[in-house]
N, C-alpha and C positions, 0 to 999 in steps of 0.2 A: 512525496516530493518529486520522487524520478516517475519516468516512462520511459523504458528501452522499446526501438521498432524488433529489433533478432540482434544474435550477437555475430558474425560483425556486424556493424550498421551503425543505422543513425540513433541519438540518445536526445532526447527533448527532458529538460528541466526547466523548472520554475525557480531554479535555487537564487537568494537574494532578492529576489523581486515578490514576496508575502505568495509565496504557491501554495498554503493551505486548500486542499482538495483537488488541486491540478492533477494526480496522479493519472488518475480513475477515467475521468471526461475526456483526458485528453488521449487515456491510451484505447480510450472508444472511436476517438475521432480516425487516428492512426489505423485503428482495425478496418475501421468501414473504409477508408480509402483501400485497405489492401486485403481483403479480407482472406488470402492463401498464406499469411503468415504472422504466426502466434506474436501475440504482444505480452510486454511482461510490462505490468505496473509496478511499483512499489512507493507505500507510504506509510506511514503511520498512524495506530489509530486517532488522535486529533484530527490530523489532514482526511483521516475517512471517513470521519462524520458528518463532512460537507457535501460529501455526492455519495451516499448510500443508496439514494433513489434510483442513480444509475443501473443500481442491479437489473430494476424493470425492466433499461431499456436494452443492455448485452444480453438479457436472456430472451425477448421479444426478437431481436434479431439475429440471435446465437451466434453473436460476436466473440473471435477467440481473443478471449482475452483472461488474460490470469495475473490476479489483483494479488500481491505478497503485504497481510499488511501486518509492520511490525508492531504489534500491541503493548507499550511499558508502560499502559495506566493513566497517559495525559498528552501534555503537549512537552514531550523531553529534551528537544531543542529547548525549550523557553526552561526546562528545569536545569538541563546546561548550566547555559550561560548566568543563570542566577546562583547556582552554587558554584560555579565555578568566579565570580565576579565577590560575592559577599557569602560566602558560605553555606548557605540555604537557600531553600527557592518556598515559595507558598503560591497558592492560585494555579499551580499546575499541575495538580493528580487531578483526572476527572473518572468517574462512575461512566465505564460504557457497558457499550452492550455484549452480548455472547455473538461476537462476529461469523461464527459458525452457522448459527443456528439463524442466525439475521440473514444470513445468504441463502442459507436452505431452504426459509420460506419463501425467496421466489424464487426456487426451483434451480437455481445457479449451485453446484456442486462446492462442497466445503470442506476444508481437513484442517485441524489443528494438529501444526507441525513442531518440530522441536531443531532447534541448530543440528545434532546427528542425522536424522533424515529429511532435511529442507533438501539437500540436491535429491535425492530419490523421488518425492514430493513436486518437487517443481518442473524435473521431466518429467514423470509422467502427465502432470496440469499442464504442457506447453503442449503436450503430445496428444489429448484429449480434444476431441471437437466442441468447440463454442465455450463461456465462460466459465472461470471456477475461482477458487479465493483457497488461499490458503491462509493461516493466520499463526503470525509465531511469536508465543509472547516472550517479549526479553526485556530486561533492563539494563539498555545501553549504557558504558560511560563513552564518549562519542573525542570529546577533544577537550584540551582547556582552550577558552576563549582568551589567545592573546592578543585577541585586538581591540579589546574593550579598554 
């Protein structure tokens, strides 16, 4: 859902407005305008299933870009708000992919991280030339939705 340009700076989200897959595209768009300084995406796998093709195109151009995507198995946002509103959620665990090994075959670097070493992890992927993906699987509990 996010794309930070560097920290400090500017933060582009899609949040509220249905951002499934904005992470990725848009923090390609951000790299090619500036391409001397690392972009951090972050999304989730749901939201990554929607521009995974993009890998082609940061690796074609060896756009720095370093893609965090939090993998808990589905669309967690939507499993949220459904247990947290009625007590269970259905229809949102989905079968993805090995996001590692989905990056590595096109040639875009990959590491499956863990909460202890994602900052270790994550410098040295902002610090790395052209793209890479990190993937950290977690199962968020995120908020209760009090405004349902």
């Amino acid at each position: 859902y996010w794309a930070w340009a560097a920290w400090p700076g500017p933060m582009h989200s899609a949040q509220g407005a249905g951002g499934l897959g904005y992470a990725f595209p848009a923090a390609l768009g951000a790299a090619a305008a500036d391409p001397t300084r690392p972009v951090l995406a972050v999304s989730g796998d749901g939201g990554a299933m929607y521009s995974l093709a993009e890998l082609a195109t940061a690796r074609q151009y060896g756009l720095p870009v370093t893609w965090l995507i939090v993998d808990d198995g589905g669309y967690g946002i939507l499993r949220e708000y459904l247990t947290g509103a009625y007590g269970e959620s259905t229809g949102t665990d989905l079968p993805g992919p090995d996001f590692v090994a989905l990056a590595e075959s096109f040639g875009v670097p990959a590491v499956r991280t863990t909460p202890e070493s994602l900052r270790e992890d994550l410098a040295k992927a902002l610090g790395s030339p052209g793209p890479s993906v990190l993937v950290l699987p977690a199962r968020l509990r995120m908020f209760a939705p009090t405004h349902l």
